[in-house]
C-alpha positions in Angstrom: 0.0 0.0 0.0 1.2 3.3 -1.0 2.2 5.4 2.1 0.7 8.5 1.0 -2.8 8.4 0.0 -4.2 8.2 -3.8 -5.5 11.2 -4.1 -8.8 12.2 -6.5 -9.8 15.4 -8.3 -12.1 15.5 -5.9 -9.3 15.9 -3.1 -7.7 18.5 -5.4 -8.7 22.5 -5.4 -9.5 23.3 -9.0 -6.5 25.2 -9.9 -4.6 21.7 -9.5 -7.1 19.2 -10.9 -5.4 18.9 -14.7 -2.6 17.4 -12.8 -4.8 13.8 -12.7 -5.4 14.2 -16.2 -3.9 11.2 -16.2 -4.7 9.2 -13.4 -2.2 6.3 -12.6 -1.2 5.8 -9.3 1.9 7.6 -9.1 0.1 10.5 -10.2 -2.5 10.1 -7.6 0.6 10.1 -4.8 2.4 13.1 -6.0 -0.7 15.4 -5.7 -0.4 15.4 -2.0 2.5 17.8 -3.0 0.6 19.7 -6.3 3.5 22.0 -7.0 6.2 19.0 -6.8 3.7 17.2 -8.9 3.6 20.1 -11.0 7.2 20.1 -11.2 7.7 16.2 -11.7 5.1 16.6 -14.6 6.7 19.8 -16.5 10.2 17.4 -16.3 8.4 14.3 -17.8 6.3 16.2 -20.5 9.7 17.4 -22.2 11.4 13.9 -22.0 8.1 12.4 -23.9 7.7 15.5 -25.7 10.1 18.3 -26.6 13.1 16.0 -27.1 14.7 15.7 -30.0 16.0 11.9 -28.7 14.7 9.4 -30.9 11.4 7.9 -28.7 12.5 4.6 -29.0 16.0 5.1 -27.8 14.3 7.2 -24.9 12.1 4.3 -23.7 15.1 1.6 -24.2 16.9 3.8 -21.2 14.2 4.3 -19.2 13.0 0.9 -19.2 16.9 -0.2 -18.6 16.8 1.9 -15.8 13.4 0.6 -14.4 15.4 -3.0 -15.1 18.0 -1.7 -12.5 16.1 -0.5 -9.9 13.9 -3.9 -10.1 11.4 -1.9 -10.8 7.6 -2.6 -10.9 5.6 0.2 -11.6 8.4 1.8 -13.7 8.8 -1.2 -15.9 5.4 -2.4 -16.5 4.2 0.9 -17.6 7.2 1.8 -19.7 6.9 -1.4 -21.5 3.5 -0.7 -22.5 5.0 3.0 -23.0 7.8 1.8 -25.0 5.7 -0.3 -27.2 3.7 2.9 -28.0 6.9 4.5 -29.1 8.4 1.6 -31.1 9.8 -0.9 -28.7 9.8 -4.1 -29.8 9.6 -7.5 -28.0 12.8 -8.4 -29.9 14.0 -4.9 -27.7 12.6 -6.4 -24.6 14.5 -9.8 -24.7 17.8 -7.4 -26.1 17.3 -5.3 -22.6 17.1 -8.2 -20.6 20.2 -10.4 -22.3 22.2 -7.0 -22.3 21.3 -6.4 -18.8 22.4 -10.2 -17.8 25.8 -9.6 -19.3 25.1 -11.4 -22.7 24.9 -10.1 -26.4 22.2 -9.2 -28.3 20.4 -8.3 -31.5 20.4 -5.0 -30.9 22.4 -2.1 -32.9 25.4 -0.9 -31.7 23.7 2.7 -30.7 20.9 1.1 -28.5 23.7 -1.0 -27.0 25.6 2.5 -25.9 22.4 4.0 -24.7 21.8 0.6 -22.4 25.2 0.4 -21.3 24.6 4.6 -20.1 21.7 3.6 -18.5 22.8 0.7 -16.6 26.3 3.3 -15.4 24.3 5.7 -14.4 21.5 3.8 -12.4 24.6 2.1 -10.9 25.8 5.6 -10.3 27.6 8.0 -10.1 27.2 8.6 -14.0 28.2 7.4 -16.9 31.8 6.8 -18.1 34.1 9.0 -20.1 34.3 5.7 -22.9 30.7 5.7 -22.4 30.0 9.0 -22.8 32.3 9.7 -25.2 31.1 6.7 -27.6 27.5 8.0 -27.7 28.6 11.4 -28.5 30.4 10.0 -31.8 26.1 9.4 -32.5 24.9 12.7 -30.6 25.1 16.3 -30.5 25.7 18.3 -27.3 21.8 18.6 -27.0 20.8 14.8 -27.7 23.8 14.0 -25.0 22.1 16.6 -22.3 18.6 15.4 -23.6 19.8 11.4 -22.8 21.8 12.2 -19.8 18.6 14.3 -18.3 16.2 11.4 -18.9 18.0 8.8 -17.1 18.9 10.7 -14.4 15.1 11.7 -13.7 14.3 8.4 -14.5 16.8 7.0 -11.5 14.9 9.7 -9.4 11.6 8.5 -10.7 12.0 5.0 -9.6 13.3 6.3 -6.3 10.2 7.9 -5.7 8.3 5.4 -6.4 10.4 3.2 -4.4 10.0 5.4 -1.2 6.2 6.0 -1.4 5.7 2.1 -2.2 3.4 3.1 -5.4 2.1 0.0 -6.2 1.6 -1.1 -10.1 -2.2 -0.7 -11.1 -4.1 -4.2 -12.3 -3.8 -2.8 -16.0 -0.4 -2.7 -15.8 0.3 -6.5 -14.2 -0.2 -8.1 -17.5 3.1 -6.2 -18.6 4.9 -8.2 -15.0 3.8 -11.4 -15.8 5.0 -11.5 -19.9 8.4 -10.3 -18.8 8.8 -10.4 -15.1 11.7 -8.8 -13.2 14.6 -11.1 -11.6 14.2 -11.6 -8.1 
């Protein structure tokens, strides 16, 4: 159970209420704060949004870094996510083999953008030969771009984490056809 409670638009004064335009559960927590929530959102909004980073790369690193953290909520809503955005099941089972240390079908780039996430979820960043290799692919503003959304991502899941959001039924089907190691 989440230890802050899922709030409603209801619980919400008007000025506020467009912040459950989309109502998942994480959502629902963060409105106990509305202007973090507000915040959290504006940060989100550009990462799906207003960058330039190709979406599927973007969902390949979030959903590495949901791998990492083990989890849940991040994972089985950024697969469904990622599939939205061009994420294949053939990406999926690259993720997870990458991830255990094993090769993949993957290209090279998505293999650098993995290998970023997986640094920087590890922490404290990625490496220089890291780094350095995906900027052979990237301008300065695709690096800043990648570098922002895995490291709000790696806050996201801590959130989550901390306020023990729990994954909404809707979601669970996305666990059970590619469930996180225990």
């Amino acid at each position: 159970m989440a230890r802050v409670p899922d709030l409603t638009v209801d619980d919400l004064a008007e000025a506020d209420r467009d912040l459950l335009k989309r109502p998942i559960a994480l959502h629902k927590a963060l409105t106990n704060s509305p202007k973090a929530a507000r915040a959290f959102s504006g940060l989100g909004q550009f990462i799906r949004y207003g960058s330039r980073l190709d979406p599927r790369l973007r969902e390949l690193a979030i959903l590495q870094v949901g791998w990492q953290a083990r989890s849940p909520y991040e994972w089985s809503h950024h697969v469904k996510i990622g599939k939205d955005f061009g994420v294949s099941d053939a990406d999926i089972h690259g993720l997870i083999a990458e991830s255990a240390g094993q090769d993949s079908a993957l290209e090279p780039l998505a293999k650098l953008v993995l290998l970023a996430a997986r640094e920087a979820a590890a922490g404290p960043g990625m490496t220089e030969a890291t780094y350095k290799a995906l900027a052979a692919h990237f301008d300065h503003e695709l690096m800043v771009d990648l570098v922002v959304t895995i490291s709000f991502y790696c806050a996201v899941v801590r959130a989550l984490s901390s306020l023990a959001i729990e994954v909404e039924p809707e979601y669970q089907p996305y666990l059970d056809q590619y469930p996180l190691p225990t």
